[in-house]
DSSP file (Angstrom, degrees, kcal/mol; ACC not computed):
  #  RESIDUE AA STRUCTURE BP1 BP2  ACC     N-H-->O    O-->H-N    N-H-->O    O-->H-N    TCO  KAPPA ALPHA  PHI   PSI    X-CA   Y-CA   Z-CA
    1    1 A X              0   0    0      0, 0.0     2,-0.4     0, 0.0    51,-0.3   0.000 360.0 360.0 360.0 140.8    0.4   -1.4   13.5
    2    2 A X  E     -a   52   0A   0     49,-1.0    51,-2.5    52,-0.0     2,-0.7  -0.720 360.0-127.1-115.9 164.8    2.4    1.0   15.0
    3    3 A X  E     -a   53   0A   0     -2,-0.4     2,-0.3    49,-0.2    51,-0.2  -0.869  22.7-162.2-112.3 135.4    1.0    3.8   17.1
    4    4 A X        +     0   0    0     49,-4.0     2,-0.2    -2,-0.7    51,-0.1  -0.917  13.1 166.0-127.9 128.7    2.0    7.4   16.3
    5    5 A X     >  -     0   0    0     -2,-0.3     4,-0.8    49,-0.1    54,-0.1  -0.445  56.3 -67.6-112.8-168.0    1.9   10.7   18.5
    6    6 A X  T  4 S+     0   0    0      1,-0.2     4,-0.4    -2,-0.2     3,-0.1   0.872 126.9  51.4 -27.7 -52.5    3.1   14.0   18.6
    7    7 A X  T  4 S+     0   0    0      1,-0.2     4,-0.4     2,-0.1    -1,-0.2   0.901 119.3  24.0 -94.7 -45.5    6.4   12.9   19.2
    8    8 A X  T  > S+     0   0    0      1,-0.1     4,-2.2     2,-0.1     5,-0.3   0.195  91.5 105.7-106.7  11.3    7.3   10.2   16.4
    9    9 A X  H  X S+     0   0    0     -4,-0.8     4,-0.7     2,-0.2     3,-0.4   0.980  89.0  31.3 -58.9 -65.6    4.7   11.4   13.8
   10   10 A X  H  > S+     0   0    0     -4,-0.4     4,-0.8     1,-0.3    -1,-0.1   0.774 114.9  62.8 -55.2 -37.7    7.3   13.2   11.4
   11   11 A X  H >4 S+     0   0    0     -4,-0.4     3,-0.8     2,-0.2    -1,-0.3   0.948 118.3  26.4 -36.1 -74.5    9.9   10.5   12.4
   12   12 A X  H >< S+     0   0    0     -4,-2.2     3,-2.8    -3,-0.4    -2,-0.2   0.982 120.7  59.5 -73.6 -84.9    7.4    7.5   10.8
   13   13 A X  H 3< S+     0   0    0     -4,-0.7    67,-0.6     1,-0.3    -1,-0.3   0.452 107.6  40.1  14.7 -49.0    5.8    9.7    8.4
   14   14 A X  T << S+     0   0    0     -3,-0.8    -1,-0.3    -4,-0.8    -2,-0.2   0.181  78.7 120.3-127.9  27.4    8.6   10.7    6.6
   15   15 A X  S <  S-     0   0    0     -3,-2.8    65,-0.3     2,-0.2    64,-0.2  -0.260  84.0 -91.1 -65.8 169.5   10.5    7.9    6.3
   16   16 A X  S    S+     0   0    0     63,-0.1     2,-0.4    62,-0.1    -3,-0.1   0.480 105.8  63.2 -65.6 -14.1   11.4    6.5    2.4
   17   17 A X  S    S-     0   0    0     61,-0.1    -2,-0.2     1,-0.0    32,-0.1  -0.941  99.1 -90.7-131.3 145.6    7.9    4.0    2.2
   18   18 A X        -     0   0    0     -2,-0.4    32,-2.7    30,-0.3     2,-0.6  -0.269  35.9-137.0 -75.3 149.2    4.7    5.1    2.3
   19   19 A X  E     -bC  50  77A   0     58,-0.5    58,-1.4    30,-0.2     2,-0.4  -0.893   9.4-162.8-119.6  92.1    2.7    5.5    5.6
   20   20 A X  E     -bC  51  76A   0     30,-2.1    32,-3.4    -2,-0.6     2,-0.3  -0.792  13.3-164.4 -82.5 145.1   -0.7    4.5    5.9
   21   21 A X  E     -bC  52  75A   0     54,-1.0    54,-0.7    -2,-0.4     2,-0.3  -0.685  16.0-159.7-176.1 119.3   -2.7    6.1    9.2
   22   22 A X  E     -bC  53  74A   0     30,-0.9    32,-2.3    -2,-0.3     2,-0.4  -0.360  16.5-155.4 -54.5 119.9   -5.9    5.1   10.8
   23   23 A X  E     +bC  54  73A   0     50,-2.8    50,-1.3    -2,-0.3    49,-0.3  -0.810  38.2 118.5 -54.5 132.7   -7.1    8.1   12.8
   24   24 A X        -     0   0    0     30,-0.9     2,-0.1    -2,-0.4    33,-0.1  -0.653  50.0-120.8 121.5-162.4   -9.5    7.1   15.8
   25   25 A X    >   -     0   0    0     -2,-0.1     3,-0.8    30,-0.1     7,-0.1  -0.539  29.2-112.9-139.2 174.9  -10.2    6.9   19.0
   26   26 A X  T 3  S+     0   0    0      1,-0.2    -1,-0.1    -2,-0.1     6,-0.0   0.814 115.6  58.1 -82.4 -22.1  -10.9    3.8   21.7
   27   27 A X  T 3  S+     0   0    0      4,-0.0     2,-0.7     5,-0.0    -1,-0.2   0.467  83.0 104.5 -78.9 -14.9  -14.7    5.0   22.1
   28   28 A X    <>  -     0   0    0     -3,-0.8     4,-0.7     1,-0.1    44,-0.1  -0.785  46.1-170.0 -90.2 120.3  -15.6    4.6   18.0
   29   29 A X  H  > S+     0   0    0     -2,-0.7     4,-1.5     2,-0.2     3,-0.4   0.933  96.7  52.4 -50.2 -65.2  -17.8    1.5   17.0
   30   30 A X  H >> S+     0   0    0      1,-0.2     3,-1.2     2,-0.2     4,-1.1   0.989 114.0  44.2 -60.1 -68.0  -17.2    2.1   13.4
   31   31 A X  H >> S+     0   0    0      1,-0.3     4,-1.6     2,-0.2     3,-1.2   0.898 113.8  53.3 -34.0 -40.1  -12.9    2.2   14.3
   32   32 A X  H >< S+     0   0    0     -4,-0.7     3,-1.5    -3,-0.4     4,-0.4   0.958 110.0  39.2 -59.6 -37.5  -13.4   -0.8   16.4
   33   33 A X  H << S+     0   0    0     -4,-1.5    -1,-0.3    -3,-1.2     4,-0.2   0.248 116.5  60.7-114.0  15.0  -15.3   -3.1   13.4
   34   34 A X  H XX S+     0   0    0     -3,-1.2     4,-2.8    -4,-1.1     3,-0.6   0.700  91.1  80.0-101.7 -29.8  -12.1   -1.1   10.7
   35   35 A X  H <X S+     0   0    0     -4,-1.6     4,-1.4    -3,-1.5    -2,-0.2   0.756  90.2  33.9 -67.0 -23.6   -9.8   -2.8   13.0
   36   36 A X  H 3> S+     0   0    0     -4,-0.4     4,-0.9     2,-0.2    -1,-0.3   0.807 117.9  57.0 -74.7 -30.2   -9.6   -6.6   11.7
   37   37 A X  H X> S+     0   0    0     -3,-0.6     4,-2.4    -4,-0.2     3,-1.0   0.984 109.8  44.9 -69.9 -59.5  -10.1   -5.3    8.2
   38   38 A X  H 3X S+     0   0    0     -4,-2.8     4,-1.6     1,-0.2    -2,-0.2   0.780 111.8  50.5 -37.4 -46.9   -7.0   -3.2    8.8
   39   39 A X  H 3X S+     0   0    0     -4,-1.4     4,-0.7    -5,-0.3    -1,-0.2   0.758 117.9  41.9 -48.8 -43.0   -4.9   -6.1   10.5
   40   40 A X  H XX S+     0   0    0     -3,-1.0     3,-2.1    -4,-0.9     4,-0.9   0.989 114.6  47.3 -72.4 -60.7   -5.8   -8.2    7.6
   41   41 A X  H 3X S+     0   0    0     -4,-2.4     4,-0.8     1,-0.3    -2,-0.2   0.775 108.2  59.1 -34.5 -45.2   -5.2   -5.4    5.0
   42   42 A X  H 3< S+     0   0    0     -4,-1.6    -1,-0.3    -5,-0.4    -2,-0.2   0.807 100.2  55.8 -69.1 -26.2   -1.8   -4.7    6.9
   43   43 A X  H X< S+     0   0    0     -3,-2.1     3,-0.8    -4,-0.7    -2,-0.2   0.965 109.9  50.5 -48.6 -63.7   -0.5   -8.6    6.1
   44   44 A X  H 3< S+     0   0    0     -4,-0.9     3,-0.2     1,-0.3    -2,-0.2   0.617 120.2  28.1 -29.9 -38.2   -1.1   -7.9    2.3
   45   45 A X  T 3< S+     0   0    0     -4,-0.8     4,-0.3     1,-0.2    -1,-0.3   0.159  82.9 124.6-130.3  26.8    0.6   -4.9    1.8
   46   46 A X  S <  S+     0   0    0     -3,-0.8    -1,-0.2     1,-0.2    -2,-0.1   0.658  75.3  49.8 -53.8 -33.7    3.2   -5.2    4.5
   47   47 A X  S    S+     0   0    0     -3,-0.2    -1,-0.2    -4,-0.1    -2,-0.1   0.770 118.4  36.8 -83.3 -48.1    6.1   -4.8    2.4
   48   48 A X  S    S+     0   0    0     -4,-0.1     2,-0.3     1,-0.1   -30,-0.3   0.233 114.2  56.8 -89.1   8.5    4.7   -1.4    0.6
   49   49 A X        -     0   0    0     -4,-0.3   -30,-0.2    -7,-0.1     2,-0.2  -0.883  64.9-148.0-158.2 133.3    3.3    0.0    3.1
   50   50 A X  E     - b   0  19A   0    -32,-2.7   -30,-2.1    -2,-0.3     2,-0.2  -0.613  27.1-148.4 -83.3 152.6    4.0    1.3    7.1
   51   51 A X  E     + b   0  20A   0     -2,-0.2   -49,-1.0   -32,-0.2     2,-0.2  -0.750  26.6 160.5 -84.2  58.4    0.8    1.0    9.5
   52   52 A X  E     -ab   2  21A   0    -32,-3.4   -30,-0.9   -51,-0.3     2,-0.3  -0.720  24.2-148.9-131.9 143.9    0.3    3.5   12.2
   53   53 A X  E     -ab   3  22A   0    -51,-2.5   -49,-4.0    -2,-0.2     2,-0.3  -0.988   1.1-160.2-130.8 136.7   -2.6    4.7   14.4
   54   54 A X  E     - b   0  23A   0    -32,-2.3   -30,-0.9    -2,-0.3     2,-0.5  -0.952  13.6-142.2-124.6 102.4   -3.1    7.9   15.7
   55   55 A X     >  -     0   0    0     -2,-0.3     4,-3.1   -32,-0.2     3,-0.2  -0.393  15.9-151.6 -52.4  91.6   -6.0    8.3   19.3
   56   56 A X  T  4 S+     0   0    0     -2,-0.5    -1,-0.2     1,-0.2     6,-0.1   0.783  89.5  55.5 -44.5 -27.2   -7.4   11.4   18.3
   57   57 A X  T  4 S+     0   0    0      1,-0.2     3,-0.4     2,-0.1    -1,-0.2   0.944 112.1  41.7 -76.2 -57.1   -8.1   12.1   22.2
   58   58 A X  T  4 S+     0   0    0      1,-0.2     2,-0.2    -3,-0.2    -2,-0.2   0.648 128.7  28.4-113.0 -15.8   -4.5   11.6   23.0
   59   59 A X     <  +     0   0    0     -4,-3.1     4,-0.4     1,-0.1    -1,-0.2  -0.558  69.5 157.1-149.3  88.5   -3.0   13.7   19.8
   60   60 A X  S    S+     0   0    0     -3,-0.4     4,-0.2     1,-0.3     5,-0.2   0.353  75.4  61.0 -88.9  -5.3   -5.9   16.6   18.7
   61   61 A X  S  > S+     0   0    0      3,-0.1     4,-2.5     2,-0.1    -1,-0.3   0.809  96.2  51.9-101.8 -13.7   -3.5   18.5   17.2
   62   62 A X  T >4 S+     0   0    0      2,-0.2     3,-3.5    -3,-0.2     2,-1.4   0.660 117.0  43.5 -56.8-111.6   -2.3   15.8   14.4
   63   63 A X  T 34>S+     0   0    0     -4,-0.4     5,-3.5     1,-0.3    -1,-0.2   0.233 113.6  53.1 -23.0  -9.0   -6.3   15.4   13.3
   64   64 A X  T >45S+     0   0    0     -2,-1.4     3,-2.8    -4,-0.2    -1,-0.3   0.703 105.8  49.5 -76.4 -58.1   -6.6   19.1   13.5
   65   65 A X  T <<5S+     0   0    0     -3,-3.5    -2,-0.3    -4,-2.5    -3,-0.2   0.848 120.1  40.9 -61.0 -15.9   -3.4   19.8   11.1
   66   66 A X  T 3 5S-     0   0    0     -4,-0.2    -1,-0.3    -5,-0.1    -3,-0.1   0.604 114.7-118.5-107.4  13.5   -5.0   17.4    8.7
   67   67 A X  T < 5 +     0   0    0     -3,-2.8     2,-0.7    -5,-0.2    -3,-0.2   0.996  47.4 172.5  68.4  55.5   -8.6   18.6    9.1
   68   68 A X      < +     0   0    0     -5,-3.5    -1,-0.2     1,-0.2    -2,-0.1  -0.891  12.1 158.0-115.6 105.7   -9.9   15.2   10.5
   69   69 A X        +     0   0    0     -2,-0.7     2,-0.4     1,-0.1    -1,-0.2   0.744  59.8  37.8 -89.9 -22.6  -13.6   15.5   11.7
   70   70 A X  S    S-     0   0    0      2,-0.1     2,-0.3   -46,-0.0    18,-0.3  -0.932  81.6-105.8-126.9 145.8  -14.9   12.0   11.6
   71   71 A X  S    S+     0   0    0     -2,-0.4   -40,-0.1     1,-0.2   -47,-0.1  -0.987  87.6  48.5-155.1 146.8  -13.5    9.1   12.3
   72   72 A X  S    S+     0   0    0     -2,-0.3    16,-3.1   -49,-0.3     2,-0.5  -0.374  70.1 162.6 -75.5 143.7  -12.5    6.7   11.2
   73   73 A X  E     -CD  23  87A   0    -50,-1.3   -50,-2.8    14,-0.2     2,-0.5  -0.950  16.3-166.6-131.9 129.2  -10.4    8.6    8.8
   74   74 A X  E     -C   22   0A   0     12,-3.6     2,-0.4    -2,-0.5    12,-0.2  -0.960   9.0-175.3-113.4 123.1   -7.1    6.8    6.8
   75   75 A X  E     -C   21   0A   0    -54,-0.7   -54,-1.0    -2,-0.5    10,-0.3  -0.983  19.8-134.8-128.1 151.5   -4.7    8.8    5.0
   76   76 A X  E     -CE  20  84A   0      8,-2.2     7,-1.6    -2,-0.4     8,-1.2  -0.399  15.7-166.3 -74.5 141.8   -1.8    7.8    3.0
   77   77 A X  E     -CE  19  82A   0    -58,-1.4   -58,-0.5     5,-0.2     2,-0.4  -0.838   6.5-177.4-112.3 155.4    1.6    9.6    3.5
   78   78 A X  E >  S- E   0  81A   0      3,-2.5     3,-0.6    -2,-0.2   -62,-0.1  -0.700  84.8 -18.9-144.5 165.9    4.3    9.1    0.7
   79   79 A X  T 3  S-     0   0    0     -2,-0.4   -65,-0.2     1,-0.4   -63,-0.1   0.578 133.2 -52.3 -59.6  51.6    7.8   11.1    1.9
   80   80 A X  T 3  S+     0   0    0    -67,-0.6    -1,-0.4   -65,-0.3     2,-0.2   0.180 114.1 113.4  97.1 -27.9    5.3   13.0    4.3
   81   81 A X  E <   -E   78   0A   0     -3,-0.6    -3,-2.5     1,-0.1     2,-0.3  -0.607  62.6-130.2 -70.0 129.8    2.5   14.2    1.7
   82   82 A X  E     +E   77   0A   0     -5,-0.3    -5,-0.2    -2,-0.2     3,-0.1  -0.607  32.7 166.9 -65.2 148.8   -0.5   13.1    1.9
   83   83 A X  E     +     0   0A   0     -7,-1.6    22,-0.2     1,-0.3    -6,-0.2   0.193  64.2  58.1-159.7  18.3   -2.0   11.9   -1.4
   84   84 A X  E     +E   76   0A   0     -8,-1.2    -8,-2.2     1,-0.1    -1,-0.3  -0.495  53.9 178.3 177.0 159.3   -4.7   10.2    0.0
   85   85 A X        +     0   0    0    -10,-0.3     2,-0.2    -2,-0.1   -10,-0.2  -0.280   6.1 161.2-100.0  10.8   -7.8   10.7    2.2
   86   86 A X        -     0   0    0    -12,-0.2   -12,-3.6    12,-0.1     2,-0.4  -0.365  12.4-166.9 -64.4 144.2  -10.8    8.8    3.6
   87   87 A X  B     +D   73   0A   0    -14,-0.3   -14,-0.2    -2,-0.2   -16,-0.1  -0.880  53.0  20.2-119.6 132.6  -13.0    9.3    6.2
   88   88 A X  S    S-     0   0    0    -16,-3.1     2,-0.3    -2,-0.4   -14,-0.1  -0.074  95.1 -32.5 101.6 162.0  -15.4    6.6    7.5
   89   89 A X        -     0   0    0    -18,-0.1    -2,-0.1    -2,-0.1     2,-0.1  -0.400  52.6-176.2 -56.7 122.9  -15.8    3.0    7.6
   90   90 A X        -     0   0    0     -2,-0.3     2,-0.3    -4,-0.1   -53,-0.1  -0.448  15.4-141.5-132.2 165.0  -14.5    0.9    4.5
   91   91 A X     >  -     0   0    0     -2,-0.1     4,-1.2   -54,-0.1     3,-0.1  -0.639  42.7 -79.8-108.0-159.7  -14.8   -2.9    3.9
   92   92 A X  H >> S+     0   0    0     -2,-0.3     4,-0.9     1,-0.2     3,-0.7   0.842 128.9  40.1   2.0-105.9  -12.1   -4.9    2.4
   93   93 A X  H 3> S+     0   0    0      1,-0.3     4,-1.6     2,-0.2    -1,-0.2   0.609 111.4  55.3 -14.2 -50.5  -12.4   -4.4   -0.7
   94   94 A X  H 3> S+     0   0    0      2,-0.2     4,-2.3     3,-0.1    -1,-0.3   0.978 113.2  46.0 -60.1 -62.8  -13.2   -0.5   -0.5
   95   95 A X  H XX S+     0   0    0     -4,-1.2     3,-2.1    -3,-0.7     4,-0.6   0.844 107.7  56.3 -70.5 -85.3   -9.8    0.0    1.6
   96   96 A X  H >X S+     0   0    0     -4,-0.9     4,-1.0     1,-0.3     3,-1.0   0.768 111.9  44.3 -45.2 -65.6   -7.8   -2.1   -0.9
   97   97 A X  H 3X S+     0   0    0     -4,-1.6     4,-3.2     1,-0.2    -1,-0.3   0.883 111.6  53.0 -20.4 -57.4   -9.0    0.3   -3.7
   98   98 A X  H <X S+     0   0    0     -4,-2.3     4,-1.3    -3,-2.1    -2,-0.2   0.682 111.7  42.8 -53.9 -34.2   -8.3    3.1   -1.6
   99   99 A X  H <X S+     0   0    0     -3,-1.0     4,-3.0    -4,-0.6     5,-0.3   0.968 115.6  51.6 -92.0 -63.2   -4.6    2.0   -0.9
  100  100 A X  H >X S+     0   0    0     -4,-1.0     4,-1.4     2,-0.2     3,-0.8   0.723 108.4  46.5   4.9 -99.6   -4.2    1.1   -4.5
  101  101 A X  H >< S+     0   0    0     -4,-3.2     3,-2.1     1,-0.3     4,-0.4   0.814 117.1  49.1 -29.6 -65.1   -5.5    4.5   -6.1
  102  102 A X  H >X S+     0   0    0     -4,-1.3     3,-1.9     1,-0.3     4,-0.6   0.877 108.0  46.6 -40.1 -47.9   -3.3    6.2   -3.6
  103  103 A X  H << S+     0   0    0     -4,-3.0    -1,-0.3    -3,-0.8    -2,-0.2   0.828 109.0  66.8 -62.4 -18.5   -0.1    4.4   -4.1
  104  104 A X  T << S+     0   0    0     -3,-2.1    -1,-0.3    -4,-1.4    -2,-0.2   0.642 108.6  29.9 -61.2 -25.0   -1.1    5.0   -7.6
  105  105 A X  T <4 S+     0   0    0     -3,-1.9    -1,-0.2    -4,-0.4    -2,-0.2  -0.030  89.1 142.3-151.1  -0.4   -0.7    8.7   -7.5
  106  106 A X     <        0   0    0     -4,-0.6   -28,-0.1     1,-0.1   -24,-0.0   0.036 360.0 360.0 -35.4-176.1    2.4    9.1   -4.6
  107  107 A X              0   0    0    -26,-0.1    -1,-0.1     0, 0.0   -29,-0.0   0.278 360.0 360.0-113.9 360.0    4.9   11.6   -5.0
């Protein structure tokens, strides 16, 4: 998983394969217990899909420009759009849905 700020968001983001990225921060229980599912998740779909986390504490203006109040919160990027959106904890199953539908409906 790669970690994305200010500085290398647009870089990763807008690359040619779609960008998933966890919003949250070292102080969230719910982020911590997303993080093995995510690890796992990230094995699976390694080939179709980028990984990145973004520490809301260390980059408040990203999670402001996408209007992220809770976390954790994943959204999908596909050539920079988002085109999709959850907030809060998922298990497996939920998050594989989630990247599914999305990749379903990229740009």
């Amino acid at each position: 998983m790669q970690h994305i700020n200010e500085s290398n968001f647009e870089e990763i983001i807008g690359c040619n394969v779609p960008v998933l990225v966890e919003f949250s921060a070292a102080w969230c229980g719910p982020c911590k217990a997303l993080e093995p599912i995510l690890a796992e998740v990230e094995q699976d779909y390694k080939k179709e899909l980028i990984f990145g986390k973004i520490d809301v504490d260390k980059s408040p203006n990203l999670a402001q420009k996408f209007n992220v109040h809770g976390i954790p919160a994943i959204i999908i990027f596909s050539n920079g759009v988002p085109v999709g959106l959850n907030s809060g904890f998922m298990d497996k199953n939920r998050l594989v849905d989630f990247i599914e539908d999305s990749l379903a409906n990229k740009i």
